[in-house]
MOPAC internal coordinates of N, CA, C and O (Angstrom, degrees):
PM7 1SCF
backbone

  N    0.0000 0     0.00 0     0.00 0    0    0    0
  C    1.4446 1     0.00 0     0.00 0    1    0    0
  C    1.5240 1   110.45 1     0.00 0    2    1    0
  O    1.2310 1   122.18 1   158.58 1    3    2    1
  N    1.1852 1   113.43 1   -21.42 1    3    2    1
  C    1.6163 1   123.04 1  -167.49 1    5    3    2
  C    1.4333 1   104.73 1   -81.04 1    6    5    3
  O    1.2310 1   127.87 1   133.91 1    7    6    5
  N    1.3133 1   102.45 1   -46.09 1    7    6    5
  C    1.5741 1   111.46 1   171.43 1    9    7    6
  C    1.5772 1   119.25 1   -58.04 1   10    9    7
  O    1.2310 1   123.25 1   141.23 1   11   10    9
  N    1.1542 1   111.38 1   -38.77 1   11   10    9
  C    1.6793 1   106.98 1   171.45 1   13   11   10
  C    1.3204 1   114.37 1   -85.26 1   14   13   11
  O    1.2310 1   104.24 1  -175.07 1   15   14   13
  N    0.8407 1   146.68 1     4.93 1   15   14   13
  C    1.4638 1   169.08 1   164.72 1   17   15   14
  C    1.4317 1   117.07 1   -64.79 1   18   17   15
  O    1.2310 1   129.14 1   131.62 1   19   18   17
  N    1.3704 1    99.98 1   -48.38 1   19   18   17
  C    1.2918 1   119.72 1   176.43 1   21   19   18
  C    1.3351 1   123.15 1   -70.29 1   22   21   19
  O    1.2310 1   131.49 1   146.80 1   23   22   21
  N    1.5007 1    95.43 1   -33.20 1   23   22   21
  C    1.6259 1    99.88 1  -177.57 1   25   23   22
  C    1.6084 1   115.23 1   -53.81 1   26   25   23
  O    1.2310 1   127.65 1   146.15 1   27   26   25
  N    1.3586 1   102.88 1   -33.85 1   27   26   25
  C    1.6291 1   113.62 1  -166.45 1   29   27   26
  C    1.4412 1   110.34 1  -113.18 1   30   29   27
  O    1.2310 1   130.85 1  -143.37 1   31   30   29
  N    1.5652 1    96.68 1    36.63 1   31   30   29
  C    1.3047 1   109.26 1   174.88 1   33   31   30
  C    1.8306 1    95.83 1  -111.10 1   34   33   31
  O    1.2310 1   123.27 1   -24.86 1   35   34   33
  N    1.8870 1   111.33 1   155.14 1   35   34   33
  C    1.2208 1    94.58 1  -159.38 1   37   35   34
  C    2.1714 1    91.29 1   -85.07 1   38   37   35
  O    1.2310 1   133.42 1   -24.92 1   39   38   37
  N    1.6099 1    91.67 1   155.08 1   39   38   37
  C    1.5611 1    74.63 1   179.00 1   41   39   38
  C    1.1590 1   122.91 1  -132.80 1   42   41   39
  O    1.2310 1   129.75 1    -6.76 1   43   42   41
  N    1.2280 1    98.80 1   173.24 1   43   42   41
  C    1.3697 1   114.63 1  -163.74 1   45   43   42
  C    1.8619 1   105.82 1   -58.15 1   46   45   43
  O    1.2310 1   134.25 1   -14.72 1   47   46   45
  N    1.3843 1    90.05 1   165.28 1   47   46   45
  C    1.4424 1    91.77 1   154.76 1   49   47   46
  C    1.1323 1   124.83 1   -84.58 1   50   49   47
  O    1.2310 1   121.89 1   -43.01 1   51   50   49
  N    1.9196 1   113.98 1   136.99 1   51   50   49
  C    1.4219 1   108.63 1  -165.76 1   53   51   50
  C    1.5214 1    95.75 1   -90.95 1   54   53   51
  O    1.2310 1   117.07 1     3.49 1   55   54   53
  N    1.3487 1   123.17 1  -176.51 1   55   54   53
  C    1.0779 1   133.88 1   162.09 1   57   55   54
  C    2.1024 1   106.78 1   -76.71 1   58   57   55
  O    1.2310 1   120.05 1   -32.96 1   59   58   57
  N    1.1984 1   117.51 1   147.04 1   59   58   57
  C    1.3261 1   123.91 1   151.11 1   61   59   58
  C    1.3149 1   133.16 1   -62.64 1   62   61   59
  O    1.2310 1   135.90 1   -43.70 1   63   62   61
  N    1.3928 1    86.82 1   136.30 1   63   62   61
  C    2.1362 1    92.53 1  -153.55 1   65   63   62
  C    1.7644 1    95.91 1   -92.05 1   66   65   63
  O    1.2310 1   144.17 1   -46.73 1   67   66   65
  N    0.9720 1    70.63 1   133.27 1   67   66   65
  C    2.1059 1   105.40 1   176.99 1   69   67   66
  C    1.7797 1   101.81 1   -57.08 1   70   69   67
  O    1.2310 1   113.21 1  -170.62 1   71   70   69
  N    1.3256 1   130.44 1     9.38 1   71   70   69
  C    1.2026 1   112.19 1  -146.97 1   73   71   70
  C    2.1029 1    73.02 1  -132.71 1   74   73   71
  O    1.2310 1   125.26 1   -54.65 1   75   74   73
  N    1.5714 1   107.50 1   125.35 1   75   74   73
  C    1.3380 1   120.44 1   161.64 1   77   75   74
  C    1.6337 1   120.15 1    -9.94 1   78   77   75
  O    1.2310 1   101.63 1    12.54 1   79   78   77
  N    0.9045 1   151.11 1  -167.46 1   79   78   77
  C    1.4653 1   145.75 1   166.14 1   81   79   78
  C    1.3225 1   111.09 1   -94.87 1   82   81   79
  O    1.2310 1   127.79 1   134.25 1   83   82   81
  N    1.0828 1   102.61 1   -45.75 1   83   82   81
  C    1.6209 1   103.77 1  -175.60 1   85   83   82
  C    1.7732 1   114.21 1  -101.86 1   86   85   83
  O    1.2310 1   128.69 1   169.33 1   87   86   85
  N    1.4914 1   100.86 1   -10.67 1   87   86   85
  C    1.7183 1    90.13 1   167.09 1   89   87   86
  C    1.4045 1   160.87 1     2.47 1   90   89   87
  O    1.2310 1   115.62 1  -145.62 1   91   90   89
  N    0.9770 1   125.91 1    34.38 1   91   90   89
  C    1.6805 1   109.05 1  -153.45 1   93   91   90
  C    1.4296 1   108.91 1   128.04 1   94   93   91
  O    1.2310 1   121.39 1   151.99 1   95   94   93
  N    1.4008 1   114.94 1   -28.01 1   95   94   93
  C    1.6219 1   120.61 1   155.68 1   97   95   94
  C    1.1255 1   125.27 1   -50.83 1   98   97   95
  O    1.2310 1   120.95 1   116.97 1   99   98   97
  N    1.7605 1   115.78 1   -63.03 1   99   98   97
  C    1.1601 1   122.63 1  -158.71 1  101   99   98
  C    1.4402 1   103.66 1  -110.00 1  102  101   99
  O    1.2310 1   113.49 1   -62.59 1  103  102  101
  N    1.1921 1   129.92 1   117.41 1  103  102  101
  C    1.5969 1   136.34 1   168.77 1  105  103  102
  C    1.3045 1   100.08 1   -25.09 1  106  105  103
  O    1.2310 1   126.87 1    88.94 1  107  106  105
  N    1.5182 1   104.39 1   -91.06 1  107  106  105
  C    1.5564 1   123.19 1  -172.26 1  109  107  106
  C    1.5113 1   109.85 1   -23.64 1  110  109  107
  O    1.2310 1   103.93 1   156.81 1  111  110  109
  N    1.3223 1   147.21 1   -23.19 1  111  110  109
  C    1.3539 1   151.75 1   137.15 1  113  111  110
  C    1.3108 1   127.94 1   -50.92 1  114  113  111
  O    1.2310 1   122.06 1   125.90 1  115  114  113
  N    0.8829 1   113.65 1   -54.10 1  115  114  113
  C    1.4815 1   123.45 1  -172.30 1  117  115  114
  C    1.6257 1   123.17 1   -93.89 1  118  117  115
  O    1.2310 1   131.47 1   169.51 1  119  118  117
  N    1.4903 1    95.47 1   -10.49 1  119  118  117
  C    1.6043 1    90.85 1  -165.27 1  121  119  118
  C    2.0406 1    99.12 1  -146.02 1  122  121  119
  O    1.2310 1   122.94 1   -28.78 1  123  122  121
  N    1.5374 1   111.98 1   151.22 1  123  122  121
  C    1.0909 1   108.88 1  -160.70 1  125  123  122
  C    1.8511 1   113.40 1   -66.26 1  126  125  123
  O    1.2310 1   109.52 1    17.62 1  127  126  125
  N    1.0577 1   137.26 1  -162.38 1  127  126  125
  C    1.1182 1   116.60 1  -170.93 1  129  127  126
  C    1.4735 1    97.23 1  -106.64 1  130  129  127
  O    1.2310 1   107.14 1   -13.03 1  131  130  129
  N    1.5522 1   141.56 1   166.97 1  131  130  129
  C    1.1102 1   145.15 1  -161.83 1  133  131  130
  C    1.6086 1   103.08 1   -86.17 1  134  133  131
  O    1.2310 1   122.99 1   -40.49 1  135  134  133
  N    1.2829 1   111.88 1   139.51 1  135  134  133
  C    1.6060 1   115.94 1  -178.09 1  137  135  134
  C    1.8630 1    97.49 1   -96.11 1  138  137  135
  O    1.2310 1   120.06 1   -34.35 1  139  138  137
  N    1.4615 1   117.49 1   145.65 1  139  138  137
  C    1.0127 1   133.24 1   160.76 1  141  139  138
  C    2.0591 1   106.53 1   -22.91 1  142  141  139
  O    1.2310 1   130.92 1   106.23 1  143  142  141
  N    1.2655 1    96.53 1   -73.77 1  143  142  141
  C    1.6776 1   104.27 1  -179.79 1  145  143  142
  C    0.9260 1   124.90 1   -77.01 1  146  145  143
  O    1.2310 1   116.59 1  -164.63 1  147  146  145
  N    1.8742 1   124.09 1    15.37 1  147  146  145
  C    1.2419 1   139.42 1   166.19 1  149  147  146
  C    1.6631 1    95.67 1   -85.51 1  150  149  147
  O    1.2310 1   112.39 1   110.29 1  151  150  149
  N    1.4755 1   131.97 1   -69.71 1  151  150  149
  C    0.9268 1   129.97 1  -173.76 1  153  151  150
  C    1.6547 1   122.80 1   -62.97 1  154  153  151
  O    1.2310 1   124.40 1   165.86 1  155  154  153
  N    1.2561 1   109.16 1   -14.14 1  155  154  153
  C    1.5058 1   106.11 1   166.06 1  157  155  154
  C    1.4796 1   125.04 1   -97.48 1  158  157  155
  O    1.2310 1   133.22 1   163.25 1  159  158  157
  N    1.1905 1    92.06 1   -16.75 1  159  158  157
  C    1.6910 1   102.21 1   165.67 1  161  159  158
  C    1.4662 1   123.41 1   -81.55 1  162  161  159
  O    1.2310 1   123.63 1   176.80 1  163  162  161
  N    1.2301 1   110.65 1    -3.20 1  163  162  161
  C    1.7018 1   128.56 1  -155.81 1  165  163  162
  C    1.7549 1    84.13 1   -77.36 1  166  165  163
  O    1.2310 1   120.31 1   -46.31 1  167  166  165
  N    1.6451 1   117.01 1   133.69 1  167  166  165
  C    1.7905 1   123.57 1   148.24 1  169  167  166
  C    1.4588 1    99.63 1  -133.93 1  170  169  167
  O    1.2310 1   137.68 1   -21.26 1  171  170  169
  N    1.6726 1    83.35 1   158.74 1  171  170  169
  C    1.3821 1   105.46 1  -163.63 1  173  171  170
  C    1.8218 1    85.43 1  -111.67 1  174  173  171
  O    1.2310 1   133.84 1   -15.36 1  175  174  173
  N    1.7502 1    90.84 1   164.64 1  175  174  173
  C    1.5643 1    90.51 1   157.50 1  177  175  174
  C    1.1464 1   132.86 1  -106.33 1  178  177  175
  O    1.2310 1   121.64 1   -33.88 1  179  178  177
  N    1.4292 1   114.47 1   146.12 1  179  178  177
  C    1.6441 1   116.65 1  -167.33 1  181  179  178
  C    1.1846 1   110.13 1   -76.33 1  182  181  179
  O    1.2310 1   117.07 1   -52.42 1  183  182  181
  N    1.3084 1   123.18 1   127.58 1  183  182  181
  C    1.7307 1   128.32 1   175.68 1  185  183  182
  C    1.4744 1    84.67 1  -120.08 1  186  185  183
  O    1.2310 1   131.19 1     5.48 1  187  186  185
  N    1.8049 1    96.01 1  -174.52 1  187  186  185
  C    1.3055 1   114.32 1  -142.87 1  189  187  186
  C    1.9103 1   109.84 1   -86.66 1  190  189  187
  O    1.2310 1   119.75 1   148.96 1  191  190  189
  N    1.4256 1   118.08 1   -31.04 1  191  190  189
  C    1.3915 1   107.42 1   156.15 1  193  191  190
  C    1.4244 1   108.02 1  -126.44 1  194  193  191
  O    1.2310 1   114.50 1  -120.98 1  195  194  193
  N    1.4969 1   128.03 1    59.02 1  195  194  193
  C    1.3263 1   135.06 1   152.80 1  197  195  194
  C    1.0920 1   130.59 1   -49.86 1  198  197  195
  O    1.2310 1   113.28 1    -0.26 1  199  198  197
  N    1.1586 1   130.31 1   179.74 1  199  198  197
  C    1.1714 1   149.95 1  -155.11 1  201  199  198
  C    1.9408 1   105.20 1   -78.93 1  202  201  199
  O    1.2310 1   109.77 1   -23.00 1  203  202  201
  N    0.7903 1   136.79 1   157.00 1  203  202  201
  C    1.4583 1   136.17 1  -174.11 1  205  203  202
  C    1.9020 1    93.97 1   -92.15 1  206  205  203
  O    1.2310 1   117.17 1   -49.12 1  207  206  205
  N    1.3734 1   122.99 1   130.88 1  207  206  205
  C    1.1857 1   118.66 1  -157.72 1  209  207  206
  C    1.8669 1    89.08 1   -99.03 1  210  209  207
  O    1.2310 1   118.72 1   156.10 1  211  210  209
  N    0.8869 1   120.04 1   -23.90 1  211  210  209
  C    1.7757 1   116.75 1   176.67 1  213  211  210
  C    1.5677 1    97.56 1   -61.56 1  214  213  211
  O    1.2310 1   116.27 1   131.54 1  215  214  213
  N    1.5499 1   124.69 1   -48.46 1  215  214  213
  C    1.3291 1   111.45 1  -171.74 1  217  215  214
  C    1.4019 1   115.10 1   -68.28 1  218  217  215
  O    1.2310 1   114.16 1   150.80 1  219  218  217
  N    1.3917 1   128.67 1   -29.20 1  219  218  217
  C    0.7294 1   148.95 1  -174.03 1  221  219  218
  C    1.8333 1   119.29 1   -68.83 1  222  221  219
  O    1.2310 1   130.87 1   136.94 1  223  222  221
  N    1.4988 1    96.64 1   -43.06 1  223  222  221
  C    1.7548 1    87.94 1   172.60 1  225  223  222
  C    1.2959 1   101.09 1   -81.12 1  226  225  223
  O    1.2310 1   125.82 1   147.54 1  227  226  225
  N    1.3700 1   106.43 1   -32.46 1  227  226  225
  C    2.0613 1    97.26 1  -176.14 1  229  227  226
  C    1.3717 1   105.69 1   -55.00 1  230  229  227
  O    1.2310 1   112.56 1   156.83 1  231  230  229
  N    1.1763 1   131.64 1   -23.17 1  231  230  229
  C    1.9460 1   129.68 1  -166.36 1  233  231  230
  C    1.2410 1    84.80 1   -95.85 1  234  233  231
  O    1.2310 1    96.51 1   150.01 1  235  234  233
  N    1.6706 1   159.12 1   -29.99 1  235  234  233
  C    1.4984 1   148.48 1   173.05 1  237  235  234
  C    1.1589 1   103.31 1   -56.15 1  238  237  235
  O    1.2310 1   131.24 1   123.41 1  239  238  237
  N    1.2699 1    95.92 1   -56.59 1  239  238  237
  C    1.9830 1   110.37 1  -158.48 1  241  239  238
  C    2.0098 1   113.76 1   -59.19 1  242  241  239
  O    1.2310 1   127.86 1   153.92 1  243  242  241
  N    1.6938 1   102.47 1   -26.08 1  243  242  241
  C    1.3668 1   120.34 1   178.60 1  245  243  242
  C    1.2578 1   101.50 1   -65.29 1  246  245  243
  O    1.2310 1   123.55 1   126.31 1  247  246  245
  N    1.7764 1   110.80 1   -53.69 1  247  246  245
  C    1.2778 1   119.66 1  -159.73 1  249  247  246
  C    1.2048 1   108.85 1   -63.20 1  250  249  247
  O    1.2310 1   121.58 1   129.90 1  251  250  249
  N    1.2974 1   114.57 1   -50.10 1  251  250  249
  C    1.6300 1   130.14 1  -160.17 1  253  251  250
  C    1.8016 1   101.56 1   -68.50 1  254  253  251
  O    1.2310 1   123.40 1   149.32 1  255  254  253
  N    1.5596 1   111.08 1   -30.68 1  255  254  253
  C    1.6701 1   112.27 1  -175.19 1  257  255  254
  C    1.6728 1    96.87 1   -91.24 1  258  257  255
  O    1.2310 1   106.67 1   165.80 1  259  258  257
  N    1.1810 1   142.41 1   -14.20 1  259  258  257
  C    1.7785 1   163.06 1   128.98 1  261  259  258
  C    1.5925 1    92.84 1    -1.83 1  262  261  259
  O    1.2310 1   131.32 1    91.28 1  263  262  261
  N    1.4226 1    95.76 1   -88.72 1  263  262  261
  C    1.9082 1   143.27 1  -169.61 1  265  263  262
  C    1.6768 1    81.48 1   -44.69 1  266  265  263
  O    1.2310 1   121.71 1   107.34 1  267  266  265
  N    1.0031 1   114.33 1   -72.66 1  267  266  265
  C    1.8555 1   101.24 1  -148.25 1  269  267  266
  C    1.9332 1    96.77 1   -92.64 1  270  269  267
  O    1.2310 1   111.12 1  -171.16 1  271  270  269
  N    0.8932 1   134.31 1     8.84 1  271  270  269
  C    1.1743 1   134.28 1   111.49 1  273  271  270
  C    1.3667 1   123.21 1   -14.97 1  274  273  271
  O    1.2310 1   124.08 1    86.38 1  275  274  273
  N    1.5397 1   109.77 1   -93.62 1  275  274  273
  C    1.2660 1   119.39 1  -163.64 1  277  275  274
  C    1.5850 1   128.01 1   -80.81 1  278  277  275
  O    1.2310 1   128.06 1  -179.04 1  279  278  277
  N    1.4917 1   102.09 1     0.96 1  279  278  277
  C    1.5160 1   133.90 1  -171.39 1  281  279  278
  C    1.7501 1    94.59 1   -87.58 1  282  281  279
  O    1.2310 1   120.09 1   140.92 1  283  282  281
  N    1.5170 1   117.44 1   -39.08 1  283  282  281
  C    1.3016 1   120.10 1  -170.39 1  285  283  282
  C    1.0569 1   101.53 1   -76.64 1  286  285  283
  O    1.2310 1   114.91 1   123.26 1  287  286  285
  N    1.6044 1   127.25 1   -56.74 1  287  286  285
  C    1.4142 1   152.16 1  -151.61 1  289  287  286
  C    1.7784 1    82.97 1   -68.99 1  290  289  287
  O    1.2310 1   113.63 1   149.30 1  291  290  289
  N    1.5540 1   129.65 1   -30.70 1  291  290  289
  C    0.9340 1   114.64 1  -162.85 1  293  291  290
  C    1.4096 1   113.01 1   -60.11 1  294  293  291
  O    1.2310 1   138.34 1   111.40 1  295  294  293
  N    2.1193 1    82.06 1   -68.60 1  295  294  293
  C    1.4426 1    95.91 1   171.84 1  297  295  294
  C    1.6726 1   135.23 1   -53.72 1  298  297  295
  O    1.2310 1   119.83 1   173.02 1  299  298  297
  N    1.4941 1   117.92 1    -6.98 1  299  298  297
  C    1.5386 1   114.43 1   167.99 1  301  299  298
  C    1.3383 1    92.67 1   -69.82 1  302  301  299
  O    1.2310 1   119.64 1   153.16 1  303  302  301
  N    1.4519 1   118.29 1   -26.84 1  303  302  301
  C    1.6513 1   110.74 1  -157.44 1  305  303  302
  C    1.7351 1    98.98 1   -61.11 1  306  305  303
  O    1.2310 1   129.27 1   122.10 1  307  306  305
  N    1.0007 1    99.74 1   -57.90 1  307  306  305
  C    1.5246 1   108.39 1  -172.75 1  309  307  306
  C    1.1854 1   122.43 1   -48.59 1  310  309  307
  O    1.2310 1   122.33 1   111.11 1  311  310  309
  N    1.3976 1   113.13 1   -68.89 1  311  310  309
  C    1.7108 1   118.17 1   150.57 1  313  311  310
  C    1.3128 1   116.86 1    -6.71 1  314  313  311
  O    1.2310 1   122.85 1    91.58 1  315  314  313
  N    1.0896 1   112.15 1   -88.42 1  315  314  313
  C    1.9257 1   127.35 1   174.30 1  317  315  314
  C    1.3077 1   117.25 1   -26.99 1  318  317  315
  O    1.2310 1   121.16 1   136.92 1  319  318  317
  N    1.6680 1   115.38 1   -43.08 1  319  318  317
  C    1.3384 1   144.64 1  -169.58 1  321  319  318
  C    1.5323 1   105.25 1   -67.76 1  322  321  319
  O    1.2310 1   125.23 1   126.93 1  323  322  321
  N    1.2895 1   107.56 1   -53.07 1  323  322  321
  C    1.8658 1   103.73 1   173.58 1  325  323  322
  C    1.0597 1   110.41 1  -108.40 1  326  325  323
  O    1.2310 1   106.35 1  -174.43 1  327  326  325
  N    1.6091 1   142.97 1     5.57 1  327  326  325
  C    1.3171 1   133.36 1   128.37 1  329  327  326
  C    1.8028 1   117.74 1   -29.06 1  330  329  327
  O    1.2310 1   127.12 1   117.12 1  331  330  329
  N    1.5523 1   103.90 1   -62.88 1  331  330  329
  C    1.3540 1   109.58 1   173.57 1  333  331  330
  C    1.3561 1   115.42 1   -73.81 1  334  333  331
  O    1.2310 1   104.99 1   141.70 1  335  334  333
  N    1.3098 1   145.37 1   -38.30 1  335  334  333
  C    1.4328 1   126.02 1   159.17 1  337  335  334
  C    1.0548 1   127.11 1   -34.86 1  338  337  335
  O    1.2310 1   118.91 1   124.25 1  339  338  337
  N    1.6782 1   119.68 1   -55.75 1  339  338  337
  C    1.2203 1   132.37 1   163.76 1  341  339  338
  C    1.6139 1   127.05 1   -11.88 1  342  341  339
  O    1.2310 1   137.25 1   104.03 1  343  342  341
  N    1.5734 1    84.19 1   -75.97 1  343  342  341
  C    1.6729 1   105.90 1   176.24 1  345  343  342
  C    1.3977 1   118.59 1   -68.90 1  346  345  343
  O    1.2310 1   120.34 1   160.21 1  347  346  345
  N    1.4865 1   116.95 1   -19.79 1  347  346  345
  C    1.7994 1   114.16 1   178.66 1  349  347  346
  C    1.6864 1    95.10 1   -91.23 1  350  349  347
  O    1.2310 1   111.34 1   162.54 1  351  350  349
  N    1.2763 1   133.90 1   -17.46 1  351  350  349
  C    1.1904 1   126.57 1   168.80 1  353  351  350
  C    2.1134 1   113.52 1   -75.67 1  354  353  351
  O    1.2310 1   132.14 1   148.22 1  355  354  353
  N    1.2412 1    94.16 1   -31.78 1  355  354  353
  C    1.9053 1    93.52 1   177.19 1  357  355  354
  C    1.2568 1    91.54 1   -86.48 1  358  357  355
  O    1.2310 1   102.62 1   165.36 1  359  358  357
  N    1.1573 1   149.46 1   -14.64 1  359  358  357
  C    1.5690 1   143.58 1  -172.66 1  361  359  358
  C    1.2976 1    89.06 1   -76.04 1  362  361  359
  O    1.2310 1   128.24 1   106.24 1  363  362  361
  N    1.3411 1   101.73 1   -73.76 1  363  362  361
  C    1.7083 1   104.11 1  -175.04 1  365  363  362
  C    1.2419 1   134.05 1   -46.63 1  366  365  363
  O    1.2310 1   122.60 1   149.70 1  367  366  365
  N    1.6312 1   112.62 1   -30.30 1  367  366  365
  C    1.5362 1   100.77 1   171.53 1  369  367  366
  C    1.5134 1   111.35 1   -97.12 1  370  369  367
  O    1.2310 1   115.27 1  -166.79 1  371  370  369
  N    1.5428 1   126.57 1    13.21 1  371  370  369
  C    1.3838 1   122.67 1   151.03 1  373  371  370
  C    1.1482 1   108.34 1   -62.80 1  374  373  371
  O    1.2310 1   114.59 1   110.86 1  375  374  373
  N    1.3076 1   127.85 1   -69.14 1  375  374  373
  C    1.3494 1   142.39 1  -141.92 1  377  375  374
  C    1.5818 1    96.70 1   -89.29 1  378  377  375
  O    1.2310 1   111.62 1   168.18 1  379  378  377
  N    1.2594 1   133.39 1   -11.82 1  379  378  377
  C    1.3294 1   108.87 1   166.67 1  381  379  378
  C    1.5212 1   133.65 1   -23.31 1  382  381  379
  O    1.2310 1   120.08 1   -40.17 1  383  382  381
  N    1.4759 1   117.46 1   139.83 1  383  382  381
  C    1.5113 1   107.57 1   171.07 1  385  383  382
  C    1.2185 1   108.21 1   -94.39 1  386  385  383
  O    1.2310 1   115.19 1   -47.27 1  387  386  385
  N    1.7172 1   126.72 1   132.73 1  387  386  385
  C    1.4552 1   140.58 1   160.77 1  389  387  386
  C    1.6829 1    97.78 1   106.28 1  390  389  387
  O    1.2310 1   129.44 1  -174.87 1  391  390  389
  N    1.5335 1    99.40 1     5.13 1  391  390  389
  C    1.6019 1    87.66 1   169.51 1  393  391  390
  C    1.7793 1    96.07 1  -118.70 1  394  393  391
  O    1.2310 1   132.12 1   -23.94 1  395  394  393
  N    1.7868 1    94.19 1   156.06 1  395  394  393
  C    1.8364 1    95.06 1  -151.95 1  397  395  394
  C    1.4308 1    79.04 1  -153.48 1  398  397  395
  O    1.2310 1   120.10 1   180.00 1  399  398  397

C-alpha cells in the first residue's frame, strides 16, 4: 500500500538513468535480429479462448518465408552495391583529368 502511495506523492527528482534513451524499448537495439528458424519454431501458449494455433503457425511460416526473402534481396542488394562502386571507382581513375 505504501508503494502506491507513493506514486501520488509529489516527486522528487530522480536521478538520470545510465541506460541509452531508447534501451530496452526497442528490440531491434537491444536484441539480435530474428533468424528465419527462430520465427518458425516460435509456440505460444494455449489459454482458454486464444488464438487458433493452425492460423497462427500459417502467419509465422508467411512471416518467416517474408524474412528470408528480404534477407536475400538484402544481400543481392549489397553485392550489386560494391559491384557498382567498384566500377565508378575504375571509371574514375580512367577518366581522370591530367592523368594520361
Amino acid at each position: 500500500m505504501r508503494n502506491v502511495l507513493n506514486l501520488f506523492r509529489s516527486a522528487r527528482r530522480r536521478p538520470a538513468s545510465s541506460r541509452p534513451q531508447n534501451g530496452g524499448w526497442y528490440r531491434s537495439e537491444s536484441c539480435r535480429p530474428l533468424s528465419v528458424g527462430q520465427i518458425r519454431d516460435r509456440h505460444f501458449r494455449t489459454v482458454r479462448h486464444g488464438l487458433d494455433p493452425t492460423e497462427v503457425h500459417a502467419f509465422l511460416y508467411r512471416v518467416a518465408g517474408d524474412l528470408a526473402i528480404v534477407r536475400r534481396e538484402l544481400a543481392r542488394t549489397a553485392e550489386e552495391n560494391v559491384r557498382i562502386k567498384r566500377a565508378l571507382r575504375s571509371w574514375q581513375s580512367r577518366f581522370t583529368p591530367g592523368r594520361r
